[in-house]
C-alpha positions in Angstrom: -156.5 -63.9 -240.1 -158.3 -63.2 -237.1 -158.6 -60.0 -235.2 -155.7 -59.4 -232.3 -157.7 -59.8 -228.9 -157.0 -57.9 -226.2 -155.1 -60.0 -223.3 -155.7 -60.1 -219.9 -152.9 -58.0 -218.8 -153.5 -55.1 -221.3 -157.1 -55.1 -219.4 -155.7 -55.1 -216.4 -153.4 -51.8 -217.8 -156.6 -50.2 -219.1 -158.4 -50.8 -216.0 -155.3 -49.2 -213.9 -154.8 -46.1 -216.4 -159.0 -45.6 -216.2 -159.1 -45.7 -212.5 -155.6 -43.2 -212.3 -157.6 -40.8 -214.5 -160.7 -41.1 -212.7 -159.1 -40.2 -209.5 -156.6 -37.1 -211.2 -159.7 -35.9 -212.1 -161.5 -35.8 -208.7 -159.1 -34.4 -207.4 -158.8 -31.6 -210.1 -162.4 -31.3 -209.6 -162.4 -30.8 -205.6 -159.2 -28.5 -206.1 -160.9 -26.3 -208.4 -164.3 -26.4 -206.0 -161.8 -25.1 -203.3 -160.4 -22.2 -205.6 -163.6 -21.7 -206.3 -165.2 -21.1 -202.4 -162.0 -19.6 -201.4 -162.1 -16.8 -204.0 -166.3 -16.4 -203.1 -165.3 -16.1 -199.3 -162.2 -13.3 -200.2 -164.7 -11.4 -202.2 -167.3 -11.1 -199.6 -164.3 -10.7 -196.7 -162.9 -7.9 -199.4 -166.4 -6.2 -200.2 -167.3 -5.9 -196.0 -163.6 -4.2 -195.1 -164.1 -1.7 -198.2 -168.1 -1.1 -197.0 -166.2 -0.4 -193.4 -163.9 1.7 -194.9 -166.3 3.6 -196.9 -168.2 4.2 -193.4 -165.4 5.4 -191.5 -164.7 8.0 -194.7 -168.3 9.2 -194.2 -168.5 9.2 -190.2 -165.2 11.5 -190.5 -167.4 14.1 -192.1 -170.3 13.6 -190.2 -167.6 14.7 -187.1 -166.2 17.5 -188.9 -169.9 18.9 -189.8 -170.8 18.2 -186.4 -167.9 20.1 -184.3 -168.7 23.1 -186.9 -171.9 23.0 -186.0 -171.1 23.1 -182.1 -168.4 25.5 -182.4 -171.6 27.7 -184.0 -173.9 26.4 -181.4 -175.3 30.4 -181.5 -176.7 29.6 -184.8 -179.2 26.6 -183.7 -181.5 26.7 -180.5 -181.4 24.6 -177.6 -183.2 21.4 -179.2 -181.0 21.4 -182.3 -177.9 21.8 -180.2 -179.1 18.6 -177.8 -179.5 16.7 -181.1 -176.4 17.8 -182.8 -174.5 16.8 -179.2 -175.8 13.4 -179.4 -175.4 13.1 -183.1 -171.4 13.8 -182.3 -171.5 11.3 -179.8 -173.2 8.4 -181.7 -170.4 9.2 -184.6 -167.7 9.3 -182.0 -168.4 6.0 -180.7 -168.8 4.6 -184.1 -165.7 6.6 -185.3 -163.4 5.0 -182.5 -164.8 1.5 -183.0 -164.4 0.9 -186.9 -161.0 2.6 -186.5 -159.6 -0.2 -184.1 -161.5 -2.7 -186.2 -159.4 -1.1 -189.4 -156.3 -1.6 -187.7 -156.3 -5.1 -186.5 -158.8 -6.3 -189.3 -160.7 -7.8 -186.7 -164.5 -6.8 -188.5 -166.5 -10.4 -187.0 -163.7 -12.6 -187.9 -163.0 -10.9 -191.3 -160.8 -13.3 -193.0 -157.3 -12.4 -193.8 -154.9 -9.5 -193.1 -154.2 -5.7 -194.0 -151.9 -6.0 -196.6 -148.6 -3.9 -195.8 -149.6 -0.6 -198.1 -152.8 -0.2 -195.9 -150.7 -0.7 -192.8 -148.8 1.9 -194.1 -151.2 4.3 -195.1 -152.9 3.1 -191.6 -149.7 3.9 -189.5 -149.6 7.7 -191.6 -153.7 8.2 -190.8 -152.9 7.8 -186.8 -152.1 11.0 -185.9 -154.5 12.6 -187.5 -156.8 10.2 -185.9 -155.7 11.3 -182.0 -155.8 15.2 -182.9 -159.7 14.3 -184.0 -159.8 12.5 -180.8 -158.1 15.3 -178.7 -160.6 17.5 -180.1 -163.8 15.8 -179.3 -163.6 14.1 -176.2 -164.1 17.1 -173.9 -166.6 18.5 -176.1 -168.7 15.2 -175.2 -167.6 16.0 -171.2 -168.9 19.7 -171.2 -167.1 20.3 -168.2 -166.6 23.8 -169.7 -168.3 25.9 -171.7 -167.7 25.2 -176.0 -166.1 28.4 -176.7 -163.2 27.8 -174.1 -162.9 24.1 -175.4 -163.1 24.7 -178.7 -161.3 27.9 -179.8 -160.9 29.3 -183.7 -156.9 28.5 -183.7 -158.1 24.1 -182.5 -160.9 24.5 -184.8 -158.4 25.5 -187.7 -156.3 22.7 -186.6 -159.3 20.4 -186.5 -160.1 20.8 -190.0 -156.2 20.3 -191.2 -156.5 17.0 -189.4 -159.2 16.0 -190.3 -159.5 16.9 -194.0 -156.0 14.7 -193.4 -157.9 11.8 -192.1 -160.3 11.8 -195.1 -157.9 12.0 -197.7 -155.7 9.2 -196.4 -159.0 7.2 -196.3 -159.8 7.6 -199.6 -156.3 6.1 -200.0 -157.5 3.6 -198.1 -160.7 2.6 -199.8 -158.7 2.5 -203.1 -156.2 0.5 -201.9 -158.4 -2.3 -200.1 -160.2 -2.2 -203.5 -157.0 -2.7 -205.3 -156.3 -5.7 -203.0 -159.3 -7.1 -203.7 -159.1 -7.0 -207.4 -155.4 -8.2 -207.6 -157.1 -11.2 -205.3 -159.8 -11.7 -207.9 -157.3 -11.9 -210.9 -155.1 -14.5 -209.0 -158.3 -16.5 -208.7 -159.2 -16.3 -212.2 -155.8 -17.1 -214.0 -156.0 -20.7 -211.1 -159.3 -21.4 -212.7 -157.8 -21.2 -216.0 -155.0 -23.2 -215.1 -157.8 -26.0 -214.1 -159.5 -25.7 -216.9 -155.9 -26.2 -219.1 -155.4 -29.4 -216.9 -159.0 -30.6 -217.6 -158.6 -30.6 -221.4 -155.3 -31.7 -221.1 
């Protein structure tokens, strides 16, 4: 008895199923390239907002240092107090930019948007924020003279608000790197899931 050959329409099957799985699996492959790029692009989007974040943190205390500094401007001579002035101002500048930049997410073209528990904590930061900015814009002016701009009582009240600001930023920095993290996992358990359809 010979052996059963294989007919011309169970080729034609084999051929058909070959060329289905050859295509499924391209277009596993291409999916699981885009998972892939688009969890590498959130990563580096995630790690520049959290390095802005950071910065603002730190250019809050370079403020506060500052405006102590001024409000003891007896303590330094002339040159040190031109250098601390321009210090202030630098940071200001800074200060005001990456503050805007926090709120719309708008960092050069920083993908994505604040999720809502760093709006939140964003909308809670802002009036702190505008007492800091009360405080130190006519300090920059000097239409006056330091001690009548800057008296112990709005000194007081600049330290509440800011040591305010910088503990709502840490908040900040731990959320965005909570965000970023949950956004890693997410990316992860899709690569698994491609990786169950490949074997499958």
């Amino acid at each position: 008895m010979g052996k059963n050959k294989i007919t011309h329409k169970q080729t034609d099957k084999i051929r058909k199923a070959y060329i289905y799985s050859l295509s499924f699996m391209s277009l596993l492959t291409l999916f699981a390239v885009y998972v892939v790029t688009d969890a590498v692009l959130e990563h580096r989007s995630d790690s520049r907002i959290i390095n802005y974040a950071g910065k603002q943190r730190m250019e809050s205390q370079r403020l506060a240092k500052n405006v102590w500094r001024i409000y003891h401007n007896d303590l330094f001579s002339i040159e040190d107090s031109l250098y601390i002035l321009e210090e202030l101002k630098t940071s200001f500048q800074q200060f005001n930019t990456v503050q805007a930049q926090l709120q719309q997410r708008d960092i050069d073209s920083l993908r994505g948007t604040n999720p809502q528990e760093i709006k939140q904590l964003l909308n809670h930061i802002k009036p702190h924020y505008e007492v800091i900015v009360r405080t130190i814009s006519p300090l920059l002016t000097q239409q006056s003279s330091y001690q009548s701009l800057l008296s112990e009582r709005s000194l007081a009240q600049f330290n509440f608000h800011s040591n305010s600001f910088l503990e709502i930023m840490n908040q900040i920095v731990g959320q965005y790197v909570i965000d970023s993290e949950n956004k890693q996992m997410k990316a992860i358990y899709k690569t698994f899931g491609l990786g169950v359809l490949f074997l499958l």
